[in-house]
N, C-alpha and C positions, 0 to 999 in steps of 0.2 A: 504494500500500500504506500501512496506517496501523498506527503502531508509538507504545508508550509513549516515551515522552522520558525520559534516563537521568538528568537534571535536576530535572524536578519532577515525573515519574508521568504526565503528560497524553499523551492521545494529539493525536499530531502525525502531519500526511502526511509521506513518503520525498520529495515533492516540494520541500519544505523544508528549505532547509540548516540555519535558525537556529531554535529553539525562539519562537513567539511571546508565550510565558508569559514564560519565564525566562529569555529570551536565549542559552542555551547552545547548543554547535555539534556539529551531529550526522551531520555529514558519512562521521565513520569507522563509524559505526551504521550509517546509509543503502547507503556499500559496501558490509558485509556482507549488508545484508538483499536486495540489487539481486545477489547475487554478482560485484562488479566489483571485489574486493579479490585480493591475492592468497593464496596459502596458507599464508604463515608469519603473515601479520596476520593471516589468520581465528582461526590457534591463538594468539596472544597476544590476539585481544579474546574469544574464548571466556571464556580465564582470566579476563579484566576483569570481567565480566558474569555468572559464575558464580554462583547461587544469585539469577537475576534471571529473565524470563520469556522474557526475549531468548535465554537460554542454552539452551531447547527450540529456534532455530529450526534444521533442516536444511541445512545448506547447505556 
C-alpha cells in the first residue's frame, strides 16, 4: 500500500518503516493503515492526523 509521508507529503510504500526523503519514522502510520494497531491508538492517531488525508482512511 502506498501512503503520503506525515513528514514531507511524498508518497512512501507501508513496506517502509523510515521515510526515504526525510528520514522520518512511520511505523505508527503503517499500523494503522495495515490494521495491526490496537483501538485506543487508532483513536488517539485519528486525532493526530485530523484534517490530513490519512484521517479519510476506514479502519
Amino acid at each position: 500500500m502506498v501512503f503520503n509521508c506525515l513528514g514531507c507529503g511524498i508518497s512512501v510504500s507501508t513496506k517502509q518503516k523510515q521515510c526515504p526523503y526525510c528520514k522520518i519514522n512511520n511505523t505508527e502510520s503503517i499500523e494503522m493503515l495495515t490494521g495491526t494497531a490496537s483501538k485506543p491508538e487508532k483513536i488517539e492517531w485519528r486525532e493526530k492526523v485530523k484534517g490530513t488525508i490519512l484521517s479519510y482512511v476506514q479502519r
